[in-house]
N, CA, C and O of each residue as an XYZ file, in Angstrom:
328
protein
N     102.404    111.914    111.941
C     101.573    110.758    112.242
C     101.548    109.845    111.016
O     101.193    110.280    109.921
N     101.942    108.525    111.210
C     101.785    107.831    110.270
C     100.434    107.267    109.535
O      99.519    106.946    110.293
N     100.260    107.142    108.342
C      98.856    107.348    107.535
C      99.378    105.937    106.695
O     100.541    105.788    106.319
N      98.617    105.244    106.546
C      98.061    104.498    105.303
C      96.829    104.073    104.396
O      95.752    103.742    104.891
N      97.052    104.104    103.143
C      95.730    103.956    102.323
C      95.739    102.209    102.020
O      96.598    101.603    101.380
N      94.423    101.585    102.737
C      94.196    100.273    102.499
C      93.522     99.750    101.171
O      92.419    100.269    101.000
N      93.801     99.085    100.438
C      92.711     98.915     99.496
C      92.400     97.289     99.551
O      93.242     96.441     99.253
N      91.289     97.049     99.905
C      90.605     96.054    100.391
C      89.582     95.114     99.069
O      88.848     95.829     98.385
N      89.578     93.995     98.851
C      88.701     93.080     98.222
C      87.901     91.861     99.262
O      88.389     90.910     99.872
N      86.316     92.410     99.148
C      85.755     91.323    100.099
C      84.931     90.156     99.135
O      85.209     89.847     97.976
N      83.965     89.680     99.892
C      82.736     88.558     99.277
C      81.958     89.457     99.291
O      81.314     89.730    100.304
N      81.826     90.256     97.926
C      80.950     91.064     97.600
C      79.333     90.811     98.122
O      78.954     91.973     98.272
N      78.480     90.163     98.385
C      77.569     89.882     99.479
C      77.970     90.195    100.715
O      77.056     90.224    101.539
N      79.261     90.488    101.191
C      79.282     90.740    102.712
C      80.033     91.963    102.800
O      80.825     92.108    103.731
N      79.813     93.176    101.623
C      80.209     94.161    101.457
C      80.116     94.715    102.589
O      81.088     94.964    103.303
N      78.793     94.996    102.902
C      78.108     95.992    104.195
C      78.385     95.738    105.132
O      78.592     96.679    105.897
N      78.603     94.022    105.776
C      79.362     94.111    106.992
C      80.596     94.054    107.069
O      80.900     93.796    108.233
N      81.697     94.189    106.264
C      83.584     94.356    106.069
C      83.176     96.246    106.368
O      83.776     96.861    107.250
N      82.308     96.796    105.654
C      82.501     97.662    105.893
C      82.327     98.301    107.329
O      83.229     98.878    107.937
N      80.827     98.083    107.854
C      80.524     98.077    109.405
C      81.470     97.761    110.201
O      81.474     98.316    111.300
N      82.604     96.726    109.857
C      83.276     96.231    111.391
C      84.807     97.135    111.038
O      85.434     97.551    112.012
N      85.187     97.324    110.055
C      86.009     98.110    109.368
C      85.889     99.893    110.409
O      86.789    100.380    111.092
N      84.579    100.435    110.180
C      84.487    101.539    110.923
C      84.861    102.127    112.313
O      85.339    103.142    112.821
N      84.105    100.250    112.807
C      84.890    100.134    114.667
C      86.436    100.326    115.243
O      86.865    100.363    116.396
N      87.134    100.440    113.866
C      88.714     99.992    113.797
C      88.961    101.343    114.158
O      88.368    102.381    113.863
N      90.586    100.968    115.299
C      90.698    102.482    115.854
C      91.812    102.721    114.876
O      92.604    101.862    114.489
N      91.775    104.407    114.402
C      92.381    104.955    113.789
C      91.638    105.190    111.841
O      92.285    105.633    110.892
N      90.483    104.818    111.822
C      90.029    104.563    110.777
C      90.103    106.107    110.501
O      90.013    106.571    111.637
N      90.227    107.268    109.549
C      89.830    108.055    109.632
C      88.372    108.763    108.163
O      87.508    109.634    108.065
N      89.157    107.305    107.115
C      87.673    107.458    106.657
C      87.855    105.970    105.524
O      88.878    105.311    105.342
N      86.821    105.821    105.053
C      86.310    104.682    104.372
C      85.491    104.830    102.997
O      84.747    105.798    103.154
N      85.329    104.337    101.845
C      84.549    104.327    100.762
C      84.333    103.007     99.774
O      85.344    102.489     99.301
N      83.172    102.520     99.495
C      82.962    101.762     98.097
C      83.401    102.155     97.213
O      83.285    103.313     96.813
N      84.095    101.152     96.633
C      84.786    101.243     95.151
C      83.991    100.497     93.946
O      83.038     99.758     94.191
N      84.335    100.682     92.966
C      83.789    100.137     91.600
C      84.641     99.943     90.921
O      84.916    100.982     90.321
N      85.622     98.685     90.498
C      86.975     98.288     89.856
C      87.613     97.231     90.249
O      87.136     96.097     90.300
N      88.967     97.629     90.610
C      89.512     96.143     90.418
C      89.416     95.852     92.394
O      89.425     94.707     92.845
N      89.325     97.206     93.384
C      89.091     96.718     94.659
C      87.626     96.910     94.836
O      86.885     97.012     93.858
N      87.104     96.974     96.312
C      85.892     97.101     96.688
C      85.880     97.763     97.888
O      84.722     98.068     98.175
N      86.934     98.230     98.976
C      87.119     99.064     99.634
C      88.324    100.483     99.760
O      89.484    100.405     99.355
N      88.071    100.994    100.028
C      89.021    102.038    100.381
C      89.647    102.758    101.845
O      89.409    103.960    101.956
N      90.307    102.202    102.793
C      90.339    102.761    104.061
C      91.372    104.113    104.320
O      92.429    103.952    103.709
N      91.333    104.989    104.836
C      92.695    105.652    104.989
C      92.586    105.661    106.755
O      91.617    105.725    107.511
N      93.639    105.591    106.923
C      94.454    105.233    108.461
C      95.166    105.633    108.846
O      96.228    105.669    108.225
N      95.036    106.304    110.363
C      96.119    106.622    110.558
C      96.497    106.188    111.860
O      95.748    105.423    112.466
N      97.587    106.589    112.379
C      98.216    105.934    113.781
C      99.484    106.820    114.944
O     100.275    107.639    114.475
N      99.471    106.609    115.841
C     101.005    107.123    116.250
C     102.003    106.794    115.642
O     102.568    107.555    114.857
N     102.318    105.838    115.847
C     103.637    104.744    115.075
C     102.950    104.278    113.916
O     101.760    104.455    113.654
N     103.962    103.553    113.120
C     104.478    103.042    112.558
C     104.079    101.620    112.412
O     103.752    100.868    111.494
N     104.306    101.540    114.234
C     104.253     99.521    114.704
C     102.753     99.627    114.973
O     102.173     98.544    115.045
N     101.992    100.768    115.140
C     100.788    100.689    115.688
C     100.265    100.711    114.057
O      99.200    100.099    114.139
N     100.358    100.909    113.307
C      99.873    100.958    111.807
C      99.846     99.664    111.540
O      98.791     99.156    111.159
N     101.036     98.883    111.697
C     101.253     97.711    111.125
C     100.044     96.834    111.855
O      99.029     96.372    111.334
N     100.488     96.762    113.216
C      99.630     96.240    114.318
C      98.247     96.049    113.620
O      97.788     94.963    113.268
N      97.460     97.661    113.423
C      96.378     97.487    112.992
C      95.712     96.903    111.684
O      94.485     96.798    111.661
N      96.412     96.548    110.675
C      96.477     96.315    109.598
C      96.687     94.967    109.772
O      95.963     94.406    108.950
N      97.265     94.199    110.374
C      97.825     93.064    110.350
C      97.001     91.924    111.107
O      96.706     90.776    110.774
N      96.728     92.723    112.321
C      96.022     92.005    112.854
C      94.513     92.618    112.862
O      93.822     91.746    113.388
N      93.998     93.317    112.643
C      92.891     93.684    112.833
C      92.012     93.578    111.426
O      90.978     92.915    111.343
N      92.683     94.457    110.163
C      91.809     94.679    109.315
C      92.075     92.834    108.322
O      91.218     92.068    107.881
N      93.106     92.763    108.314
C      93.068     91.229    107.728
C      92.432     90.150    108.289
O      92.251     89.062    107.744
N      91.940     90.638    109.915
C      91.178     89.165    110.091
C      89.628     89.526    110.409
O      88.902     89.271    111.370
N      89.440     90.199    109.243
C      87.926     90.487    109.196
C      87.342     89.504    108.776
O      88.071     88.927    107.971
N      86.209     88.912    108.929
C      85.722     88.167    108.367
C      85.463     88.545    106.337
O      85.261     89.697    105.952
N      85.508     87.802    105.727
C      84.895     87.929    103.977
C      85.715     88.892    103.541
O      85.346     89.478    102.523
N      87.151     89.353    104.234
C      88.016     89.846    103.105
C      88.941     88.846    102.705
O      89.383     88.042    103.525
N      89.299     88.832    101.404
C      89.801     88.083    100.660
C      91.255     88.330    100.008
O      92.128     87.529     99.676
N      91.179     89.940     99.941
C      92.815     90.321    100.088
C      93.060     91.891    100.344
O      92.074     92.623    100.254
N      94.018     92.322    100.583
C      94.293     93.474    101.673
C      95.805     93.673    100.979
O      96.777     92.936    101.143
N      95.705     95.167     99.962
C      96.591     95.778     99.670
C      96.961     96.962    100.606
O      96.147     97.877    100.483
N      98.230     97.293    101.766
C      98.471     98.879    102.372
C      99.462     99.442    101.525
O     100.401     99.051    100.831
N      98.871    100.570    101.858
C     100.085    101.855    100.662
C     100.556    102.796    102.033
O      99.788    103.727    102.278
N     101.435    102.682    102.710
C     102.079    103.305    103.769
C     102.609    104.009    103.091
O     103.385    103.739    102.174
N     102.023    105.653    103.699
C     102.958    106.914    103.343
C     103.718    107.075    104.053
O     103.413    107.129    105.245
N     105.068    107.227    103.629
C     105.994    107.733    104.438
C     106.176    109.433    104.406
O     106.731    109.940    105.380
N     105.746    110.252    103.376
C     105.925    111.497    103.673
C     104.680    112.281    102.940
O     104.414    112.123    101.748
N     104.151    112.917    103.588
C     102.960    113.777    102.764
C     103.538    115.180    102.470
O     104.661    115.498    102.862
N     102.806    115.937    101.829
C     103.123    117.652    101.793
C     101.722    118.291    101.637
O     100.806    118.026    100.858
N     101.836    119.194    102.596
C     100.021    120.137    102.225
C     100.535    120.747    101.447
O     101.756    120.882    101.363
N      99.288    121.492    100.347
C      99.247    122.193     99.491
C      99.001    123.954    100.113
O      98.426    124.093    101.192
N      99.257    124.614     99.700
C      98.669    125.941    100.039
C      97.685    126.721     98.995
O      97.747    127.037     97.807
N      96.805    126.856     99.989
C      95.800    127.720     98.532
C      96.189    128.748     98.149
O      95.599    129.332     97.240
């Protein structure tokens, strides 16, 4: 399943709602406040590929009060074993 890590910069006043409408997004599987050079953190995932893009492209960029939208598309993960 394809996964990407978003890293998001909003209008810091409209933190709380990028984040709220951010949550509604299908495939979100989790979200966090940052302190640095971004202000969000999304990780995502999807069936495809085109459905990743899809969502990213059109969905999380036309949020209202984000201002710019870095994706880090993994192409291959590895679990660890304990």
């Amino acid at each position: 399943m394809p996964k990407a890590y978003v890293l998001i910069n909003c209008e810091l006043d409209h933190k709380s709602e990028v984040m709220d409408e951010i949550t509604r997004l299908p495939g979100i599987v989790d979200s966090a406040e940052l302190y640095g050079a971004y202000d969000i953190l999304v990780k995502l995932n999807r069936e495809t590929i085109e459905e990743l893009k899809e969502t990213i492209k059109l969905k999380v960029k036309k949020i209202s009060y984000i201002t710019s939208v870095v994706a880090l598309v993994a192409t291959e993960s590895i679990e660890r074993k304990s």
